[in-house]
C-alpha positions as CSV (number, residue, x, y, z in Angstrom):
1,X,-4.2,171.8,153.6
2,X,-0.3,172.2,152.8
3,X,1.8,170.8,155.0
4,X,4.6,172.8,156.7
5,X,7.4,171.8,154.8
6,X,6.0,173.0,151.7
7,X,5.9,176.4,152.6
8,X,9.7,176.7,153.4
9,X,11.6,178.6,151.3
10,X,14.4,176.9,148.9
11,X,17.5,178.7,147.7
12,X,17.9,178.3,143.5
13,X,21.3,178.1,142.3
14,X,22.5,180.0,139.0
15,X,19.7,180.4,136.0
16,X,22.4,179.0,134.1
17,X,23.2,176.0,136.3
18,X,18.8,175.5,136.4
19,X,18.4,175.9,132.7
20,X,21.2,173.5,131.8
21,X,19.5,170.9,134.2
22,X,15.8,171.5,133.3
23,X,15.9,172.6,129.6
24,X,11.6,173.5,129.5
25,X,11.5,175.8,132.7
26,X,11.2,179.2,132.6
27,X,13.6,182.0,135.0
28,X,13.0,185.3,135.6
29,X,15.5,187.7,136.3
30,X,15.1,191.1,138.4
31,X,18.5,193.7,138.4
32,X,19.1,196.3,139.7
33,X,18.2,199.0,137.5
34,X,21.4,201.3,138.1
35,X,23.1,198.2,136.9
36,X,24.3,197.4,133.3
37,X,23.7,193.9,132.2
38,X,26.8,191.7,132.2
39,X,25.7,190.2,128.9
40,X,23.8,192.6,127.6
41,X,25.6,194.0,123.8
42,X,26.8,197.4,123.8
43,X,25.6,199.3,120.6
44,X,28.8,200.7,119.1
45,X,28.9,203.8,116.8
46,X,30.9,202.7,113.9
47,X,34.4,204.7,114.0
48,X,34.3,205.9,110.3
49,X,30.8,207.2,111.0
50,X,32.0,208.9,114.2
51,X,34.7,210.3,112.5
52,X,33.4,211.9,109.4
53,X,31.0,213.5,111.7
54,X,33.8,214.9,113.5
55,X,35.5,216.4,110.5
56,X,32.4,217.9,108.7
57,X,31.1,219.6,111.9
58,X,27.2,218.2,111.9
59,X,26.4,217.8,115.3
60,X,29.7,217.6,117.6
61,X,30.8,221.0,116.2
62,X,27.4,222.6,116.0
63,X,26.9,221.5,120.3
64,X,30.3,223.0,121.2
65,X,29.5,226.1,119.3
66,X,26.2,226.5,121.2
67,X,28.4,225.6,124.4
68,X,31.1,228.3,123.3
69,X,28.2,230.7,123.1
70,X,27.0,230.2,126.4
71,X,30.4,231.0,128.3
72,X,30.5,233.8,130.6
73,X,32.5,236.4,129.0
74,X,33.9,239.4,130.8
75,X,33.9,243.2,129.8
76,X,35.9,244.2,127.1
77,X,38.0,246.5,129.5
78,X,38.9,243.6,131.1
79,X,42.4,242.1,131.0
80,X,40.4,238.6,132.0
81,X,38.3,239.1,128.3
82,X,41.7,239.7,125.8
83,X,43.3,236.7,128.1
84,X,40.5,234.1,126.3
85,X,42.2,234.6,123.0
86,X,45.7,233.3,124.4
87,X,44.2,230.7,126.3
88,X,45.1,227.8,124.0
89,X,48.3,224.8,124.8
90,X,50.8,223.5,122.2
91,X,49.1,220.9,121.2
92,X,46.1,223.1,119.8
93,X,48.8,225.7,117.8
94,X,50.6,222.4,116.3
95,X,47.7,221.0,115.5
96,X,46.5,224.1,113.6
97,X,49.6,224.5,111.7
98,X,49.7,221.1,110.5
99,X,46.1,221.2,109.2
100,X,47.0,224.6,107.7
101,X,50.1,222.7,105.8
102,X,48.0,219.8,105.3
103,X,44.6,220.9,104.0
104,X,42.1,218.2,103.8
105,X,40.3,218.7,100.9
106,X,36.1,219.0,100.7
107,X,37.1,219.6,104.9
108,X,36.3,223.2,106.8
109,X,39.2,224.3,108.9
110,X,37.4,226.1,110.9
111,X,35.1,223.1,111.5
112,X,38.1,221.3,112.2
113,X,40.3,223.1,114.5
114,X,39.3,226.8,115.2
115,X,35.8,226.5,116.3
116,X,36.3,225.0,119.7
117,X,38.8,227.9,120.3
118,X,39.7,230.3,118.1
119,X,42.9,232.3,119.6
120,X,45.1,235.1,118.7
121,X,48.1,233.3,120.3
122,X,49.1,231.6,117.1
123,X,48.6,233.9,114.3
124,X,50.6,236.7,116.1
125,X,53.4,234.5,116.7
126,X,53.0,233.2,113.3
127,X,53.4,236.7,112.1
128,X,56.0,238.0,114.0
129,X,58.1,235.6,113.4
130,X,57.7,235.7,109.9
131,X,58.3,239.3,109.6
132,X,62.0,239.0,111.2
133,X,62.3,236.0,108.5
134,X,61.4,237.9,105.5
135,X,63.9,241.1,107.0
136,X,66.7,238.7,107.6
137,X,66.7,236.5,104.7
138,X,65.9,239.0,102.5
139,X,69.3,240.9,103.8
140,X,71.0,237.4,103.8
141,X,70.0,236.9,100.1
142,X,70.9,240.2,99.2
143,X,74.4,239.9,100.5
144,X,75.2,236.4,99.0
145,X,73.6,237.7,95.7
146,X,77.0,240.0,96.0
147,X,79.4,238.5,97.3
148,X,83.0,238.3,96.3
149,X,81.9,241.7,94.2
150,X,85.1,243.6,95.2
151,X,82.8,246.9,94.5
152,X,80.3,246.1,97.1
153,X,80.1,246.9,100.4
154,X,77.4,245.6,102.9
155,X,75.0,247.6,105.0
156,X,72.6,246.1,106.9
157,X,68.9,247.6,106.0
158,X,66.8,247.1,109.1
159,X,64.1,249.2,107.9
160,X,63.2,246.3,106.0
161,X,62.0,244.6,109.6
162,X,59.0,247.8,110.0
163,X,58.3,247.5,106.0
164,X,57.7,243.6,106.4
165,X,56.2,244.4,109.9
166,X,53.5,246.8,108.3
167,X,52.9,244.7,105.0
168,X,52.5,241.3,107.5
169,X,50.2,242.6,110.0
170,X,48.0,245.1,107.7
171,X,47.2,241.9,106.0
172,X,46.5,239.6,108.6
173,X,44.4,242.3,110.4
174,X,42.7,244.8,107.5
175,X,41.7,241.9,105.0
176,X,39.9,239.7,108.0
177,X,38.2,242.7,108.8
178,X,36.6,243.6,105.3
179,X,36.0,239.9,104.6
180,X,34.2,239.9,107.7
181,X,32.0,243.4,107.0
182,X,31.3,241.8,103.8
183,X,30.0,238.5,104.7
184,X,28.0,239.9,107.7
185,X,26.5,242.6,105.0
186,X,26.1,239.3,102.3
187,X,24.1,237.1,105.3
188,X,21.8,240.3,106.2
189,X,20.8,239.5,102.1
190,X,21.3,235.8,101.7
191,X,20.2,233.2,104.2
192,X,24.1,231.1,104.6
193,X,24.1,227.8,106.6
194,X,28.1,229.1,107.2
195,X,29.1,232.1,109.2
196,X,32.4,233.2,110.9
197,X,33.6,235.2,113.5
198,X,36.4,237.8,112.9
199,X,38.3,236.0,115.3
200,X,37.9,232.5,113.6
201,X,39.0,234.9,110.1
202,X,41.8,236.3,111.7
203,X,42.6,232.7,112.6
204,X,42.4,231.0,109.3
205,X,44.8,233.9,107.9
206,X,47.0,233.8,110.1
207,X,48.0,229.7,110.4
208,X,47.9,230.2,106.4
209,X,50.6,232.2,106.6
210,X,52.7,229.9,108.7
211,X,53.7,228.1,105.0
212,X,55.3,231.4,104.6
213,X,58.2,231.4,107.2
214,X,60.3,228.0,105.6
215,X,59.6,229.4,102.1
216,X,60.9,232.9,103.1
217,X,64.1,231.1,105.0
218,X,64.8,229.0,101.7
219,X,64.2,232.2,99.7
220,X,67.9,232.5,100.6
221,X,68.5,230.5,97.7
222,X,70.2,233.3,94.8
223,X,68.1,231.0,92.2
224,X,65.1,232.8,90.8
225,X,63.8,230.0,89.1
226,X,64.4,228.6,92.8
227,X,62.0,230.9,94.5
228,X,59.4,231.2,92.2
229,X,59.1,227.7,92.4
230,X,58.9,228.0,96.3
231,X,56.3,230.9,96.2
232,X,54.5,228.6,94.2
233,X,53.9,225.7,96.0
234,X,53.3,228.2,99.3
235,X,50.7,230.0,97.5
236,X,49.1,227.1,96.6
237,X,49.1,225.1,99.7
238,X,47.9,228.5,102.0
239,X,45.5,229.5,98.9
240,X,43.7,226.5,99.4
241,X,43.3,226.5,102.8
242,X,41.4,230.4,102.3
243,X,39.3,228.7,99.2
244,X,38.2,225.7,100.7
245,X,37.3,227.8,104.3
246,X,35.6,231.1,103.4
247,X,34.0,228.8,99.8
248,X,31.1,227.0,102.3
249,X,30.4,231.0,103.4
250,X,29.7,232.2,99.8
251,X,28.1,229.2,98.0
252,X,24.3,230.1,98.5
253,X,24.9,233.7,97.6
254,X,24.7,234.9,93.7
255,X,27.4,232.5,91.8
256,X,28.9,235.7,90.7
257,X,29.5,237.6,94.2
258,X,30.8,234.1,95.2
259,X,33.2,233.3,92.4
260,X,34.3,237.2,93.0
261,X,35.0,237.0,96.5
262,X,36.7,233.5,96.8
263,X,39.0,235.3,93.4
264,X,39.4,238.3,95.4
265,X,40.4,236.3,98.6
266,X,43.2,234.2,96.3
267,X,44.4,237.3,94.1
268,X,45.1,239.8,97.4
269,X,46.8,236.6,98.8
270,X,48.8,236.3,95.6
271,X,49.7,239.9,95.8
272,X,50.9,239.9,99.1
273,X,53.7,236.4,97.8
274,X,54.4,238.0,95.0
275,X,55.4,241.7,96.7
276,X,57.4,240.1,99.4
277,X,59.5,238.1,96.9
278,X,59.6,240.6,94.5
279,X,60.7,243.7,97.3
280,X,62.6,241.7,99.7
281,X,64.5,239.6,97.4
282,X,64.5,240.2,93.3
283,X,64.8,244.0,94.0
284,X,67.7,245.8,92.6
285,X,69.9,246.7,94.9
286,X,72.8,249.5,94.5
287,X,76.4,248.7,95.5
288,X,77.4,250.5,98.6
289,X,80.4,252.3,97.7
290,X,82.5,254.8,100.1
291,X,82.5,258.1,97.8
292,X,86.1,258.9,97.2
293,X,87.2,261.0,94.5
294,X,89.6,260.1,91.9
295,X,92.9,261.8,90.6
296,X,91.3,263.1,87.3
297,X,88.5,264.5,89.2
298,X,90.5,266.5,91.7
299,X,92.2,267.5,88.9
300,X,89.5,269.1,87.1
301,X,87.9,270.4,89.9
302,X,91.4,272.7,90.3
303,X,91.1,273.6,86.8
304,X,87.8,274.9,87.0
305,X,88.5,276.7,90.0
């Protein structure tokens, strides 16, 4: 039988400590299970991986669509449901409008920056503001073009502010809206892996435009070769933005329809450059003379009569 002292219990020091004296023996170690293991490697997600996934949208952006989807929204009548389209911080609008003067290409900016939170807050600002720069520099321009012309006389034309007021927000509204009715009629036909909101549309034109409100400031310049330069390099830096969004929309449809509607998209974008250099800045304007009459007209007139 065992003798007493055999039964007692002993107290083991570290496994470490046992394994470094006794090489062959064999420890077993119980945790908590709540507890991570001290030594145990962490499995770390490579950053380029992580990142890539990030930018193309494949499972990050698809959960935080399904998690935008299941907000609570309130009734349309609501001044809590049109206060969700402002709800966006500083950080988010200057992030947008450095993507949209940065354009990553083979990236989706709506993947990238609208579809956690599309707002309106931006692309009204964007548009106001360059309304009052197209209406003052295109005023600006048109007095420097003149001056030191002893013949001229300037008058301010503020109804160039509503003209550039309608033209701005017509676009940045009306073409959304029909790209919009047209994709949602072209997905009814065509199964598309890519679909937008008019809200994320009215985004994407609206930080496009943001290119816009330096080129319109240094359209000041009374150099045509100047500005058409400018308008150039704006077109092509917004135009790629509008390709390289609403391009992933059309790709599974007919090539044609596609290749139609991305052409459509850049030429009504081109129209609206082109018109607001064209109206605002290279149009003719008349020298704004005080009508006095001269001697040899008052003298004919007293002829006559």
């Amino acid at each position: 039988m065992a003798a007493a002292d055999d039964l007692q219990f002993e107290e083991f020091g570290d496994a470490a400590t046992s394994l470094g004296a006794n090489p062959d023996d064999t420890t077993i170690s119980i945790e908590d299970p709540g507890e991570t293991p001290k030594h145990q490697p962490r499995l770390l997600r490579g950053s380029g991986r992580e990142e890539d996934d990030d930018l193309l949208g494949n499972d990050d952006s698809d959960k935080t669509e399904l998690l935008a989807g299941q907000k609570k929204s309130s009734p349309f009548w609501t001044f809590e449901y049109y206060q969700t389209f402002f709800d966006v911080d500083t950080y988010q609008v200057l992030d947008r409008i450095k993507g949209s003067l940065l354009p990553i290409p083979g990236k989706n900016f709506v993947r990238l920056y609208i579809r956690s939170n599309p707002d309106l807050y931006g692309p009204f600002w964007i548009c106001a503001t360059l309304v009052f720069a197209i209406a003052i520099s295109g005023n600006l321009s048109n007095f420097l073009i003149h001056l030191g012309k002893k013949t001229y006389h300037y008058v301010p034309e503020f109804r160039k502010v509503s003209i550039a007021a309608s033209v701005i927000y017509a676009y940045a509204w009306l073409v959304p809206f029909a790209l919009w009715a047209f994709l949602m009629w072209r997905n009814s036909k065509v199964m598309n892996f890519v679909s937008y909101s008019f809200l994320e549309i009215v985004c994407v034109y609206g930080y496009s435009l943001f290119i816009y409100i330096p080129t319109a400031i240094l359209w000041i310049i009374p150099q045509k070769a100047v500005r058409w330069i400018l308008v150039m390099i704006a077109l092509g830096i917004s135009g790629s933005v509008l390709a390289m969004t609403f391009w992933p929309a059309v790709r599974e449809d007919n090539r044609r329809i596609a290749l139609a509607t991305v052409v459509t998209i850049l030429l009504l974008h081109t129209l609206l450059s082109v018109g607001c250099l064209a109206y605002f800045f290279d149009a003719p304007e008349m020298d704004h003379l005080p009508t006095t009459a001269t001697p040899n007209q008052t003298v004919a007139a007293a002829k006559s009569s």
